[in-house]
KOLGUGU-745383 format. One record per residue (C-alpha): x, y, z; residue number from 1; residue in three letters. Coordinates in steps of 0.2 Angstrom, whole numbers, m for minus. Example, Ala and Ser with C-alpha at 12.3 -4.5 7.8 and 13.67 -1.06 7.14 Angstrom:
<pts>
[pt [62; m22; 39]; 1; 'ALA']
[pt [68; m5; 36]; 2; 'SER']
</pts>
This chain:
<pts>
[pt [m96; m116; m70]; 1; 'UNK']
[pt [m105; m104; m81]; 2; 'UNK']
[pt [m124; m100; m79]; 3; 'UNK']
[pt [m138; m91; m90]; 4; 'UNK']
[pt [m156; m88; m88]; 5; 'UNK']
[pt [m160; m79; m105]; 6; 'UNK']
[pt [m159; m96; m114]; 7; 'UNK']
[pt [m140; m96; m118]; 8; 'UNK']
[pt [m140; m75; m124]; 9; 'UNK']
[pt [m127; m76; m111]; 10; 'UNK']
[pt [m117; m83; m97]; 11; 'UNK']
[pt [m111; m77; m79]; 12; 'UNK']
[pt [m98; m88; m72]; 13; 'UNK']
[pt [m97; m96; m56]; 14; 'UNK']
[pt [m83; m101; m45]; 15; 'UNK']
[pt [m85; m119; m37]; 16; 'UNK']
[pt [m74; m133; m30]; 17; 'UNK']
[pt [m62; m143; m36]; 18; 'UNK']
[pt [m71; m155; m47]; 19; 'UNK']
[pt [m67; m176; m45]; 20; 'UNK']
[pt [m70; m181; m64]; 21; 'UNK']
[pt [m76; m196; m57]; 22; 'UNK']
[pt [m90; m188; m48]; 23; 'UNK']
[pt [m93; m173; m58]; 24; 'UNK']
[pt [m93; m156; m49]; 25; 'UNK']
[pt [m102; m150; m34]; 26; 'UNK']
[pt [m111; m134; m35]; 27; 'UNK']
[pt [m125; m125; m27]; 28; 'UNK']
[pt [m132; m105; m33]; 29; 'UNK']
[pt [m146; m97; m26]; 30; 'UNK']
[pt [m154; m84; m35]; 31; 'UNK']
[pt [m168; m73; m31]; 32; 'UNK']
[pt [m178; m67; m48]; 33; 'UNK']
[pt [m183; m49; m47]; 34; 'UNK']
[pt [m201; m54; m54]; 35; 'UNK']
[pt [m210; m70; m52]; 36; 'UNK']
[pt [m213; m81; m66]; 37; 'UNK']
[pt [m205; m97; m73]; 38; 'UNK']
[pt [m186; m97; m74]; 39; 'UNK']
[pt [m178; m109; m85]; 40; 'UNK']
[pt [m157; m111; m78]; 41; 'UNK']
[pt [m145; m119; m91]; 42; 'UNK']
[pt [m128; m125; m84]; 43; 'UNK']
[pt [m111; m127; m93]; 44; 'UNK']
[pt [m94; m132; m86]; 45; 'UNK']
[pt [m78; m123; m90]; 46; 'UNK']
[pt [m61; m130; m92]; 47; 'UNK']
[pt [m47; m125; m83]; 48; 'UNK']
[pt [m42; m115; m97]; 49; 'UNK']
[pt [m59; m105; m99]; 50; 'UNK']
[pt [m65; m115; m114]; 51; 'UNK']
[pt [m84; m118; m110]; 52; 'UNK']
[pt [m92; m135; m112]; 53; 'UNK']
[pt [m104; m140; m126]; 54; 'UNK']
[pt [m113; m151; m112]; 55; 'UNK']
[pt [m129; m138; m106]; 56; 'UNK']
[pt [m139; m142; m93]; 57; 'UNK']
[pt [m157; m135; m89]; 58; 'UNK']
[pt [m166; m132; m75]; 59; 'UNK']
[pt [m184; m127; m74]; 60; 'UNK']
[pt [m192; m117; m58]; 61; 'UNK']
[pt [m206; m107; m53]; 62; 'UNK']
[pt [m202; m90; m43]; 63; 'UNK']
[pt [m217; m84; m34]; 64; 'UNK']
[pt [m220; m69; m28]; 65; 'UNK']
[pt [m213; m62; m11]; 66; 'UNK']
[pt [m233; m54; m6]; 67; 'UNK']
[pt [m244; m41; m15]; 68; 'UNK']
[pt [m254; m48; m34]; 69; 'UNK']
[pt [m248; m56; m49]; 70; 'UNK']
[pt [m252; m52; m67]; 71; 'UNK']
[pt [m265; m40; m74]; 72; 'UNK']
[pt [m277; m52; m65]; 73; 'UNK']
[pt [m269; m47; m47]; 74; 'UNK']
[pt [m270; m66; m44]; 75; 'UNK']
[pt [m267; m66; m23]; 76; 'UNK']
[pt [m266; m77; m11]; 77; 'UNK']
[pt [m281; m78; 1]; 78; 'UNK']
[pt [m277; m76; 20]; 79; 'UNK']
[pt [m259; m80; 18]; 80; 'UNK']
[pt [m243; m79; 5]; 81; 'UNK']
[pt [m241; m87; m9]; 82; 'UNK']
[pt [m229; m98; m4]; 83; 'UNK']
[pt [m239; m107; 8]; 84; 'UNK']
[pt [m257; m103; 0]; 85; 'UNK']
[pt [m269; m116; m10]; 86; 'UNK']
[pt [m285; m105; m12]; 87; 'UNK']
[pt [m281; m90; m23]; 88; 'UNK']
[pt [m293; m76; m30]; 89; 'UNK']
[pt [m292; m63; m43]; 90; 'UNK']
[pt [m302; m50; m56]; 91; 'UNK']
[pt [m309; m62; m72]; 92; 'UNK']
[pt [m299; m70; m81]; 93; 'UNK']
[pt [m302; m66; m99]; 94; 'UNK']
[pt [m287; m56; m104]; 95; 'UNK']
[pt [m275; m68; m96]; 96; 'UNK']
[pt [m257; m70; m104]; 97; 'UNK']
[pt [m248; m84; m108]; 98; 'UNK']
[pt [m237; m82; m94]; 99; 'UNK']
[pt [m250; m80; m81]; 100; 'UNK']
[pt [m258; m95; m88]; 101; 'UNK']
[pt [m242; m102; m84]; 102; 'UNK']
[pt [m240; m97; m68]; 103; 'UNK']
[pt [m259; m103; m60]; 104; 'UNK']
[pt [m254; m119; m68]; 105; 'UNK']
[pt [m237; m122; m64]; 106; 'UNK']
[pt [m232; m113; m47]; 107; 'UNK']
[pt [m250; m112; m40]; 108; 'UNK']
[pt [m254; m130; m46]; 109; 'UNK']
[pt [m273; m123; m50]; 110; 'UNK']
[pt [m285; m137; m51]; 111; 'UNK']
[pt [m302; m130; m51]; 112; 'UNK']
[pt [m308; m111; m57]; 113; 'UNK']
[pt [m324; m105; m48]; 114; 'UNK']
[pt [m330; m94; m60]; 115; 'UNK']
[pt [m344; m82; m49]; 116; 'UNK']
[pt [m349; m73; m65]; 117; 'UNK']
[pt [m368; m69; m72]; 118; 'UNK']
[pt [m369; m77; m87]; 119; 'UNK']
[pt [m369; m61; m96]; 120; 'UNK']
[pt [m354; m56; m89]; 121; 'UNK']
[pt [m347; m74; m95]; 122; 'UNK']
[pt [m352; m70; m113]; 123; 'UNK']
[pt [m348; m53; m115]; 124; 'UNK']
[pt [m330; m58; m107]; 125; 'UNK']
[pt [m327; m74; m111]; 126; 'UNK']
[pt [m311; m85; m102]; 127; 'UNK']
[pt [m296; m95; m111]; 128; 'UNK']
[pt [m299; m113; m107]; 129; 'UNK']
[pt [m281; m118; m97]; 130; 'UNK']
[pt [m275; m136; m99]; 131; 'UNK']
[pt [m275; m146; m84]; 132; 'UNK']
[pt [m288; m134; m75]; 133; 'UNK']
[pt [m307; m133; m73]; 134; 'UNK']
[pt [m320; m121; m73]; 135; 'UNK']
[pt [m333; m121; m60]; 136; 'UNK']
[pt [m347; m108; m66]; 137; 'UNK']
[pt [m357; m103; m52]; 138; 'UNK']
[pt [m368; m88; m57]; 139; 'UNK']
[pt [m378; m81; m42]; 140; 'UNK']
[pt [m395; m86; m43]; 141; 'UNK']
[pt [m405; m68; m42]; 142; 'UNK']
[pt [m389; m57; m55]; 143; 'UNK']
[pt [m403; m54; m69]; 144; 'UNK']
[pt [m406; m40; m56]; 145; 'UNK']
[pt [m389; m32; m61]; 146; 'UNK']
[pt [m389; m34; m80]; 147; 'UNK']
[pt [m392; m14; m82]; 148; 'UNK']
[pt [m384; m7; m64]; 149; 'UNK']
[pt [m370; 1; m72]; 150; 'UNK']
[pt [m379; 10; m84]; 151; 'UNK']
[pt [m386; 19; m68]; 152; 'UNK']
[pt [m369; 26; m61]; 153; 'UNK']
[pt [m370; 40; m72]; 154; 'UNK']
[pt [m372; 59; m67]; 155; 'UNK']
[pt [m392; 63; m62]; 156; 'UNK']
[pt [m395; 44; m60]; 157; 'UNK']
[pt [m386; 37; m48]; 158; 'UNK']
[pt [m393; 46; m34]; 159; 'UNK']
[pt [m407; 33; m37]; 160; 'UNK']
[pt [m398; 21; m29]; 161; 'UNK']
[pt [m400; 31; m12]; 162; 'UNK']
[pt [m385; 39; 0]; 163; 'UNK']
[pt [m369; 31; m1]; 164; 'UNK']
[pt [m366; 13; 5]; 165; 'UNK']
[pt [m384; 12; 6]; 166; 'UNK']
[pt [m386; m1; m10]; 167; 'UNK']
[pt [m372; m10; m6]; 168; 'UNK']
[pt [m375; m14; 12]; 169; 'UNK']
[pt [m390; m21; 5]; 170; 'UNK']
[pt [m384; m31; m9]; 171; 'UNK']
[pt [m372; m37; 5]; 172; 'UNK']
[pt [m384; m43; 16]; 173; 'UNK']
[pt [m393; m51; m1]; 174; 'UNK']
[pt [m377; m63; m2]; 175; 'UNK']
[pt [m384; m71; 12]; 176; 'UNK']
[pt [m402; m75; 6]; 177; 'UNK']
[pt [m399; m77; m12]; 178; 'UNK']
[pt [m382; m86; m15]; 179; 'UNK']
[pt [m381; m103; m12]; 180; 'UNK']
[pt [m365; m102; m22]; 181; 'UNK']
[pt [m356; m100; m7]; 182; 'UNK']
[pt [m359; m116; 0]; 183; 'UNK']
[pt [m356; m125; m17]; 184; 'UNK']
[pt [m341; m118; m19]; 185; 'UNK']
[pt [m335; m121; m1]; 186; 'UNK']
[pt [m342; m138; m1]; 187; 'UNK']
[pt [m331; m143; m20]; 188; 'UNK']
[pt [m317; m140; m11]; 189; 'UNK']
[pt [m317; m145; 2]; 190; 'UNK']
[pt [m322; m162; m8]; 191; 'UNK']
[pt [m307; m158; m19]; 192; 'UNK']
[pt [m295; m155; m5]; 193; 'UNK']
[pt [m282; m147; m20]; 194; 'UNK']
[pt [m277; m129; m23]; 195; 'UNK']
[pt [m292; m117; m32]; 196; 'UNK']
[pt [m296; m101; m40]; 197; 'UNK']
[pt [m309; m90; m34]; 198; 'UNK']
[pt [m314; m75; m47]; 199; 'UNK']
[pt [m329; m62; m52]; 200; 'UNK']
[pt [m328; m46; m63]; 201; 'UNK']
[pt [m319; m35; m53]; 202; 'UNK']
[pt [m312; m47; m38]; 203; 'UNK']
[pt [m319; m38; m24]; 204; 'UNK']
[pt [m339; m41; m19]; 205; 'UNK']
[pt [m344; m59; m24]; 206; 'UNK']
[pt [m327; m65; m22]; 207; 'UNK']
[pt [m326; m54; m6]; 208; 'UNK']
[pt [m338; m63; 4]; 209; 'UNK']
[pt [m335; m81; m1]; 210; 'UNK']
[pt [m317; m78; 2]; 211; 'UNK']
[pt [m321; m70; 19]; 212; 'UNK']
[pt [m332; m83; 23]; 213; 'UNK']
[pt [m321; m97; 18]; 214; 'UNK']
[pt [m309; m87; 33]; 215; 'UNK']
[pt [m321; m86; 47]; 216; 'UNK']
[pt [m326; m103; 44]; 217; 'UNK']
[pt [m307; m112; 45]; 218; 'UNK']
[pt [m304; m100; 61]; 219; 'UNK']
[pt [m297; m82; 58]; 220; 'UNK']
[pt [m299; m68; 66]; 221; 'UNK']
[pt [m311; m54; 62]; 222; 'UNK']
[pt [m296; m41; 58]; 223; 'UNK']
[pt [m286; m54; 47]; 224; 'UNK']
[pt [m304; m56; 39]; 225; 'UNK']
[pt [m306; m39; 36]; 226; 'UNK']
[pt [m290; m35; 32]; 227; 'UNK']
[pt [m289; m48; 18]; 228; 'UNK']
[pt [m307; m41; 12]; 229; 'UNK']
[pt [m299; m23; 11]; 230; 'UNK']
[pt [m283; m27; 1]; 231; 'UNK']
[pt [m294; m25; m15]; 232; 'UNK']
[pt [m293; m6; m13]; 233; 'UNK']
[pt [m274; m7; m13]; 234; 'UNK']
[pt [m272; m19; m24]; 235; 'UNK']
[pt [m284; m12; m36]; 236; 'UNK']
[pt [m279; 6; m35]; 237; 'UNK']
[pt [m278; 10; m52]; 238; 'UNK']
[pt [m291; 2; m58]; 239; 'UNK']
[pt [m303; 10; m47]; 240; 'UNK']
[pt [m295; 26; m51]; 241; 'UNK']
[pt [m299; 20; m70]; 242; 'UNK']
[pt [m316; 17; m67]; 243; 'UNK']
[pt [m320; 32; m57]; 244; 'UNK']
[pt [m314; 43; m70]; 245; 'UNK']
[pt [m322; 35; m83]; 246; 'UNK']
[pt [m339; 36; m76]; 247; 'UNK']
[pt [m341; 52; m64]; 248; 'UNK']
[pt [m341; 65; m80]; 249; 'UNK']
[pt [m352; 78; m72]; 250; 'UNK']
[pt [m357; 73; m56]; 251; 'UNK']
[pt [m359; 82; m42]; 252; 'UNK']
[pt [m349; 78; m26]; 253; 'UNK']
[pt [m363; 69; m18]; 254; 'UNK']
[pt [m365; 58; m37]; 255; 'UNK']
[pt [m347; 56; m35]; 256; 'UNK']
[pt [m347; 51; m14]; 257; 'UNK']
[pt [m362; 38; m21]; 258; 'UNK']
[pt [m352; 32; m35]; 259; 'UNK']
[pt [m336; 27; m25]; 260; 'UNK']
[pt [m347; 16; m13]; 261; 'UNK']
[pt [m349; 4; m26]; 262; 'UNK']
[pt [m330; 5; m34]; 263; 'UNK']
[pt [m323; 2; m16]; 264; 'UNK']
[pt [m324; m11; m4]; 265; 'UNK']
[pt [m330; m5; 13]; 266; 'UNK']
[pt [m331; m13; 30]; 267; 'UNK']
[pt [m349; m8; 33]; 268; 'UNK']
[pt [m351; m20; 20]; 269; 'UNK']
[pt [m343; m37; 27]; 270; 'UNK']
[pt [m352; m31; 44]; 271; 'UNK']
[pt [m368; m30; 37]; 272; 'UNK']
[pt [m365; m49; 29]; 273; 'UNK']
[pt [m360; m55; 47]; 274; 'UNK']
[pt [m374; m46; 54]; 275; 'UNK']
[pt [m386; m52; 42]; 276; 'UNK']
[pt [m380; m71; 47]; 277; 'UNK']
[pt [m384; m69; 65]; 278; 'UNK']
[pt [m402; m61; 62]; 279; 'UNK']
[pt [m407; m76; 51]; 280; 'UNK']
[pt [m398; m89; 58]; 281; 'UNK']
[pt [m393; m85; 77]; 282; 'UNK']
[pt [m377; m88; 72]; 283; 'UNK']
[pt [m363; m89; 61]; 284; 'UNK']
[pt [m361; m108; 65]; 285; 'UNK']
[pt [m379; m114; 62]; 286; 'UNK']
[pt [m377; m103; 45]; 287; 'UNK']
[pt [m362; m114; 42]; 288; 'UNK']
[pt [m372; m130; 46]; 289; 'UNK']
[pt [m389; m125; 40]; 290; 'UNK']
[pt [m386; m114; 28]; 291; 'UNK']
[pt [m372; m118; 18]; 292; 'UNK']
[pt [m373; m137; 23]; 293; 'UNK']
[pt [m356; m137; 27]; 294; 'UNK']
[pt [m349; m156; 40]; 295; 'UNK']
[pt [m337; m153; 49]; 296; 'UNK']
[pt [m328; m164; 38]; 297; 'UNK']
[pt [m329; m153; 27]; 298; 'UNK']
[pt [m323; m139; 37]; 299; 'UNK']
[pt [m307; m146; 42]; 300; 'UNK']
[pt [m304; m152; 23]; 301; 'UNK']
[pt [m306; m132; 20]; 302; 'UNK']
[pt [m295; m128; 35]; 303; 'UNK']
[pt [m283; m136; 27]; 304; 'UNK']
[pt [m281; m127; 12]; 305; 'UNK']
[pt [m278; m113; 20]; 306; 'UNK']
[pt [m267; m117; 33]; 307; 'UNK']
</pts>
């Protein structure tokens, strides 16, 4: 047998048994891609005397990836791999690639896009729509707040936004007052019960907590919830570095110090969402019940997904 995964550019051959022409030939090949994507296999036979058959066969499979993110998008797995995930997350979507498009639809079997973007953000970056898939736009209810913030992380500005971590601990502890998308989107799939996309800008604070929420609620622990909350740093290295540079131009280390508390995810952060959960609601149960109105119906249908 002869095989090719370049669309026939060229062929590798393959010894297998001896072949009953009744029957046809047995054969089995494993092979691991070096990237993940979708593989298209074509098949030949080859005579005893080498001559190839004009009879192809294809075969088309997904290859995910072994951990880490996928694409420009860094499309991840949330609490898990990819291979047993159904709830995913990643940066916006707006310069998705064909093959990325590709991959959400075919391996990930995406159904649903929970889009936590400000409407501003939406238009300024607007997303391909992906057949077979639907978006879910679920801007945060108080974000006209944010329209300007980042011309404020500039050099003799941003000191305004007090020490480091300051703002964001409090914007953290905001996301439990003033979104109520975290319940929608927790309550649409648990409903849906099929695999979803969870995005914002950069990945990170808005998709942060709902992800870390969506954790707690189906029973992690509190260091596989941080854990999964902090792998934006890593995964998003270089865009952070990206970022950093473009904006700290003539700060002082103290501007700078300011400025990387809003580029990176922190665990003072998540801490101060939790905390804020037990000194409104008593506890992170009632806040499940009370707050996001989640049944426990619902719960189980989300501990599922991420099982």
């Amino acid at each position: 047998m002869e095989f090719s995964l370049d669309d026939g550019a060229s062929w590798t051959a393959y010894p297998t048994a001896a072949v009953d022409k009744s029957r046809g030939v047995n054969w089995r090949f494993v092979y691991t891609p070096e990237t993940p994507g979708r593989y298209l296999l074509k098949v030949r036979p080859v005579t005893e005397d080498g001559e190839p058959s004009t009879l192809v066969a294809g075969f088309a499979f997904e290859a995910l990836p072994a951990g880490g993110t996928y694409g420009d998008a860094r499309i991840r797995a949330v609490g898990g791999s990819f291979k047993d995930a159904r709830i995913f997350r990643s940066r916006e979507l707006a310069n998705l690639t064909g093959e990325e498009a590709a991959f959400l639809s075919g391996a990930l079997g995406i159904a649903t896009i929970y889009d936590l973007r400000t409407a501003s953000e939406v238009a300024a970056h607007p997303e391909p729509y992906i057949v077979g898939m639907r978006t879910v736009a679920l801007e945060p209810s108080t974000e006209h707040r944010r329209k300007d913030s980042d011309k404020r992380l500039i050099a003799g500005v941003i000191e305004r936004y007090g020490e480091p971590e300051e703002r964001m601990g409090a914007n953290y502890r905001r996301y439990v007052r003033e979104y109520p998308l975290v319940g929608q989107a927790l309550r649409s799939m648990a409903a849906e019960r099929r695999p979803a996309l969870i995005h914002c800008v950069n990945g990170k604070d808005r998709t942060g907590v709902l992800c870390a929420t969506l954790l707690r609620a189906t029973g992690a622990d509190e260091d596989a919830i941080m854990e999964d909350y902090l792998r934006v740093n890593a995964d998003h290295a270089d865009l952070i570095a990206e970022e950093a540079a473009h904006l700290d131009g003539g700060m002082t280390d103290h501007e700078r110090a300011i400025l990387m508390s809003f580029l990176e995810a922190r665990p003072a952060y998540l801490r101060a969402y939790f905390d804020e959960i037990d000194r409104l609601y008593g506890s992170f149960a009632t806040y499940l019940r009370e707050g996001l109105h989640l049944t426990n119906e619902a719960i189980e249908s989300l501990r599922a997904l991420v099982a």
